[in-house]
Phi, psi and omega in degrees: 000145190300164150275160201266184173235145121274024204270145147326094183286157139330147168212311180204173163295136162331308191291351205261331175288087165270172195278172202014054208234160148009150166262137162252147189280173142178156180273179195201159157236122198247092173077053127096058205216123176282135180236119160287147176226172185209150174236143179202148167278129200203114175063072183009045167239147154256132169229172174192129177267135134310133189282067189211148153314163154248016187294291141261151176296030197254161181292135203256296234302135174270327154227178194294133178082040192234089149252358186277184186243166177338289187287014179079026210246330174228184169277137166237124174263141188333301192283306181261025163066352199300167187214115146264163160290144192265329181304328193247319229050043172285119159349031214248044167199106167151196180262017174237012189301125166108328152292157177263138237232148179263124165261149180281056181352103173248174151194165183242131180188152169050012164098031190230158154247124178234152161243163197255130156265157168268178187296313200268321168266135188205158183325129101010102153238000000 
């Protein structure tokens, strides 16, 4: 079995995350299972989610790196209409109200965004 990391990955340039702008994509191994994952700016914070409902397991995005709802206000998913808070990835609209969105640990400095993997999540190579 791989050892696992707990080292920062790289993920993007501070610039590539606008607010309420796109998401960047990248994968993850989520319990050694390859996940799309995504990162976005919101109130000048980066957060990033696994890219699944918490409804279903399905990919939320309506086209690829497209998650906000018209007004730019929550994360959405395509398939089931649910609306998360993009700071916690909490549920407060849809048939999963009241779940969490898997979030993804970042951080930011010197003009990189990295996220941390866990026991659960962990890098692709």
């Amino acid at each position: 079995m791989p050892e696992l990391t707990r080292e920062p990955q790289s993920l993007c340039a501070s610039a590539d995350l606008q607010e309420r702008g796109d998401a960047v994509m990248f994968e993850v191994l989520a319990d050694g299972q390859p996940v799309s994952a995504f990162a976005l700016r919101y109130d000048g914070a980066a957060v990033a989610y696994l890219n699944r409902c918490a409804h279903l397991p399905a990919e939320m995005d309506w086209q690829p790196g497209q998650f906000w709802d018209l007004d730019k206000r929550f994360i959405v998913c395509a398939m089931h209409g649910a609306l998360y808070d993009p700071p916690q990835g909490l549920c407060v609209m849809g048939p999963c109200r009241g779940a969490h969105l898997t979030s993804i640990p970042l951080s930011e400095s010197e003009g990189r965004v990295c996220w941390y993997p866990s026991e659960r999540l962990q890098p692709v190579f």
